[in-house]
C-alpha positions as CSV (number, residue, x, y, z in Angstrom):
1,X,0.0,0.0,0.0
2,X,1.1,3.5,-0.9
3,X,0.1,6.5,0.8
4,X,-1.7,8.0,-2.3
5,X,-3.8,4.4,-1.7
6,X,-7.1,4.6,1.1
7,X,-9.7,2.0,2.1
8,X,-12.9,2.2,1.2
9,X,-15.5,0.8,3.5
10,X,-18.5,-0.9,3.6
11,X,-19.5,-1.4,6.9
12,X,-17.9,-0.4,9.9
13,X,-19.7,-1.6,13.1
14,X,-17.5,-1.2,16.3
15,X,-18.0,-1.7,19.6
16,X,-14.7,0.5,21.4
17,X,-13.0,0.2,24.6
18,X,-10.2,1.0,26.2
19,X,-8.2,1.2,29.8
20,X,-5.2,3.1,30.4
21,X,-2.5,2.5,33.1
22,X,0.0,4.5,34.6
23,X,3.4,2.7,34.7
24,X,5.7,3.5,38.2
25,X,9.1,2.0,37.7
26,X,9.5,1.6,42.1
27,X,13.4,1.0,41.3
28,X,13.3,-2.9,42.5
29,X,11.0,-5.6,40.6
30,X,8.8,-5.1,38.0
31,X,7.3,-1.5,37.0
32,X,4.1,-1.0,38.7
33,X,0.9,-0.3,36.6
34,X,-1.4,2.1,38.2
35,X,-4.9,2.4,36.8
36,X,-5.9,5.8,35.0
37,X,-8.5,4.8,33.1
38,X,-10.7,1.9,34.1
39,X,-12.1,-0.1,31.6
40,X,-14.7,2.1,29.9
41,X,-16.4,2.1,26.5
42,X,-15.8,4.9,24.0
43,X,-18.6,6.5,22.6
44,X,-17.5,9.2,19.3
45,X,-20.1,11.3,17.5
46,X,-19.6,11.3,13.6
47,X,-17.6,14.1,13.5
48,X,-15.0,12.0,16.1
49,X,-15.7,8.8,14.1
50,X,-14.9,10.2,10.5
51,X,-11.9,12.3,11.7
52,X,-10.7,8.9,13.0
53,X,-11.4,7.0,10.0
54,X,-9.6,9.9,7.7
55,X,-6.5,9.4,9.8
56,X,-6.8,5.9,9.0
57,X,-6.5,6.5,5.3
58,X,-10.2,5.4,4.5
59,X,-13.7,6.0,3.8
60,X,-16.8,4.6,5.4
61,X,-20.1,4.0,3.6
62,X,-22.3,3.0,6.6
63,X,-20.3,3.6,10.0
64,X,-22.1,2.0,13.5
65,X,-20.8,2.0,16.8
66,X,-22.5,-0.1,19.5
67,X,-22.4,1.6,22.9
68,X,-24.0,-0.7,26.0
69,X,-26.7,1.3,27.8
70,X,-25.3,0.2,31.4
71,X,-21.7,0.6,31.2
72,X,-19.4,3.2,31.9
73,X,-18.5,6.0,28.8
74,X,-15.3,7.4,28.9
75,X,-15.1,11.2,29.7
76,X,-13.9,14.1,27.1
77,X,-10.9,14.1,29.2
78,X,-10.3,10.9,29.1
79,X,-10.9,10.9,25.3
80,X,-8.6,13.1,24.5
81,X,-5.8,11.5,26.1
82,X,-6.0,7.8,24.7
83,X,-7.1,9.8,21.2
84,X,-3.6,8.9,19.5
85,X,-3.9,5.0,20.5
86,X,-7.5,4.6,19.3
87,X,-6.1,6.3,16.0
88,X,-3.5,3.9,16.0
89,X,-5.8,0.3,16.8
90,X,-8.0,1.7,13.6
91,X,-5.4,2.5,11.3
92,X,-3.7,-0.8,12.6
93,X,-6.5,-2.8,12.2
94,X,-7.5,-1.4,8.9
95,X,-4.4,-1.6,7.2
96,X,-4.1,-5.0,8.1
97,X,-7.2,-6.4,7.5
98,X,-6.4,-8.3,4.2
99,X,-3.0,-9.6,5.9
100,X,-3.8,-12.9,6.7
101,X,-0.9,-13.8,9.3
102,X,-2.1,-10.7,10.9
103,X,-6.0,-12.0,11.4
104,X,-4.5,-15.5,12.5
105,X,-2.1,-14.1,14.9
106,X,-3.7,-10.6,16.6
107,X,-7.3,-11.3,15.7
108,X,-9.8,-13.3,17.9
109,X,-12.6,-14.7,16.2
110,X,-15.6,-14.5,18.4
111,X,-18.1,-15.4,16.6
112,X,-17.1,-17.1,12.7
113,X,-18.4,-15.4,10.2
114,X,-20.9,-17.1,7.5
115,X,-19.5,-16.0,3.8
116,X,-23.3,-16.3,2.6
117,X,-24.1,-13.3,5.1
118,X,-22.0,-10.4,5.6
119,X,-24.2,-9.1,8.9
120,X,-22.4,-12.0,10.3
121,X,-19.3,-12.7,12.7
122,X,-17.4,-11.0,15.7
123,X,-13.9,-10.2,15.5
124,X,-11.8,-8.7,18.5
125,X,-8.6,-6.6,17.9
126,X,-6.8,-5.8,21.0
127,X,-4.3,-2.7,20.2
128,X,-1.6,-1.8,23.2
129,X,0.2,1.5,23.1
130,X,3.2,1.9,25.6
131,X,5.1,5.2,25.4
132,X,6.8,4.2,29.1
133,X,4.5,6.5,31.0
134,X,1.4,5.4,30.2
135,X,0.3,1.7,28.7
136,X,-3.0,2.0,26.9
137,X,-5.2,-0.9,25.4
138,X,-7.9,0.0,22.7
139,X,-10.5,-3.3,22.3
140,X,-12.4,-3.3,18.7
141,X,-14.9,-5.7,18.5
142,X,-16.3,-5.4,15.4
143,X,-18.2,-7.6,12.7
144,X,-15.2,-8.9,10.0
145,X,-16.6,-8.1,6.9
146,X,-16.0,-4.4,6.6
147,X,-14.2,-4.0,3.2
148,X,-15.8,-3.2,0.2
149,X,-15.9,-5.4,-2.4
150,X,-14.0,-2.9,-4.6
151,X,-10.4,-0.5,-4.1
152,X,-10.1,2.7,-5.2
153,X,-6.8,4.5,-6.4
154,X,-5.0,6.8,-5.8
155,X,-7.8,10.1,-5.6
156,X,-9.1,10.1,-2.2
157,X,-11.9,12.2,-1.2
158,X,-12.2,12.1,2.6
159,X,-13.3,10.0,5.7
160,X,-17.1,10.5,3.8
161,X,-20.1,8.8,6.3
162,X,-23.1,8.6,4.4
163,X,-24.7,6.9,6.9
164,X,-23.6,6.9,10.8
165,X,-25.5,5.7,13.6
166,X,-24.8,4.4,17.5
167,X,-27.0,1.3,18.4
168,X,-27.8,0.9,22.3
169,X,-28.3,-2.3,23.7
């Protein structure tokens, strides 16, 4: 892939989350890794989810994110400072997709995926970012078929989402 090449989309449906831990190095043993940000699930609004997918080199027709109604959403805050790692997972995961060592090695299959139905499947990525302060983790679980069935080169108009939603359940 070059970098006048992007990814077009079909469907993107993602579920986010991520934690975040401080790392103490106490000067004996192991470093110490403090909690900053529990567990939590991310929630973007289009804006958030195309400027993501434009730093990922791609295009989205449809674009859903599944947010569960009972569980915690991370703060603005808190957004803002795991930002660069849940551009990074995307981009990651997105670049990679085709890359079948990649699926076999970083990629849980969940749920298998029926080739007769592309609303099928559950795959979880599981992106760590450790810049020695800070060690975060960005969880996508997201339904495998997400690439169009065609590529475009090498004109690139923009993270377009024609349609964008966020499911509750």
């Amino acid at each position: 892939m070059t970098s006048y090449d992007y990814t077009l989309i079909a469907n993107l449906n993602l579920n986010i989350r991520v934690e975040r831990f401080r790392i103490m190095d106490p000067g004996f043993g192991d470093p110490l890794a403090l909690t900053d940000i529990p567990y939590t699930q991310v929630q973007l609004t289009e804006d958030e989810m195309a400027a993501l997918i434009l730093g990922a080199n791609a295009m989205a027709e449809n674009a859903t994110l599944y947010v569960k109604a009972e569980a915690p959403v991370i703060s603005a805050n808190q957004l803002a400072a795991v930002h660069v790692a849940l551009q990074e997972a995307l981009t990651t995961l997105l670049d990679h997709l085709p890359d079948a060592a990649f699926q076999r090695d970083r990629v849980q299959v969940l749920q298998p995926a029926d080739p007769e139905n592309r609303a099928s499947g559950l795959n979880s990525y599981v992106h760590v970012l450790d810049d020695g302060a800070f060690q975060t983790k960005v969880y996508l679980t997201y339904m495998p078929n997400i690439l169009s069935s065609i590529r475009i080169f090498p004109i690139r108009p923009g993270a377009v989402i024609n349609d964008f939603s966020i499911l509750t359940y």
